[in-house]
C-alpha positions as CSV (number, residue, x, y, z in Angstrom):
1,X,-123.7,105.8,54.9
2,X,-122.4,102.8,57.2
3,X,-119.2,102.3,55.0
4,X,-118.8,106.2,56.2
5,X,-119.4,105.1,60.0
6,X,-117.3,102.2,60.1
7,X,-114.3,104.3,58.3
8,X,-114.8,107.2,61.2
9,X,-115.1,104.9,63.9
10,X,-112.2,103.0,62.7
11,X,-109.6,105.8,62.2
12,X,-107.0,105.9,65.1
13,X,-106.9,108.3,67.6
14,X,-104.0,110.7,67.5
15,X,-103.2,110.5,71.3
16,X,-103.2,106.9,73.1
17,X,-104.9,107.1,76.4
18,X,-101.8,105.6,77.8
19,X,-100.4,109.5,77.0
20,X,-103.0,111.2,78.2
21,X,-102.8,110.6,81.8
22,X,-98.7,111.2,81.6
23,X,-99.1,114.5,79.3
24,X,-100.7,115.9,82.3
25,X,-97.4,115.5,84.2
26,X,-94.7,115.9,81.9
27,X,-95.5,120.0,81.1
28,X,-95.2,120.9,84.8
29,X,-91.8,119.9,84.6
30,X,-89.7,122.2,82.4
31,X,-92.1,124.8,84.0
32,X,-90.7,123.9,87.3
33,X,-87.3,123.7,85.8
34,X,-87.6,127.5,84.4
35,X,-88.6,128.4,87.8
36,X,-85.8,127.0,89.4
37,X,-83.4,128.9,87.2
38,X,-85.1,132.2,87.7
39,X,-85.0,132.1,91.1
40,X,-81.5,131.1,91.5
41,X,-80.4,134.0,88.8
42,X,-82.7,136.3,90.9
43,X,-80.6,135.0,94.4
44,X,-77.3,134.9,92.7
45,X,-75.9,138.9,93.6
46,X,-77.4,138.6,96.6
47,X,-75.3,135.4,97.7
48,X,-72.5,137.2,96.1
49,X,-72.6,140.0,98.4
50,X,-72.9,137.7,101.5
51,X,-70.1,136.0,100.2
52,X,-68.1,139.3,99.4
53,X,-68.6,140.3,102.8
């Protein structure tokens, strides 16, 4: 029974706690970046028309 504790206790953790803290920040930004690009493809006739005149 301890050999089974010390073995679970010992295993590594799959995400350092380093990554944890920056994981939270690093998904908003391709989210941001998609929004960027839709917006832009939603704007883009309507500059073209103010363009065009």
């Amino acid at each position: 029974m301890a050999d089974r504790l010390v073995r679970i206790s010992g295993s590594p953790r799959s995400v350092p706690a380093s990554g944890r803290e920056r994981g939270t920040i690093d998904p908003m930004l391709p989210g941001l970046l998609r929004g960027v690009i839709f917006i832009s493809v939603l704007a883009a006739p309507f500059v073209a028309a103010i363009l065009a005149g």
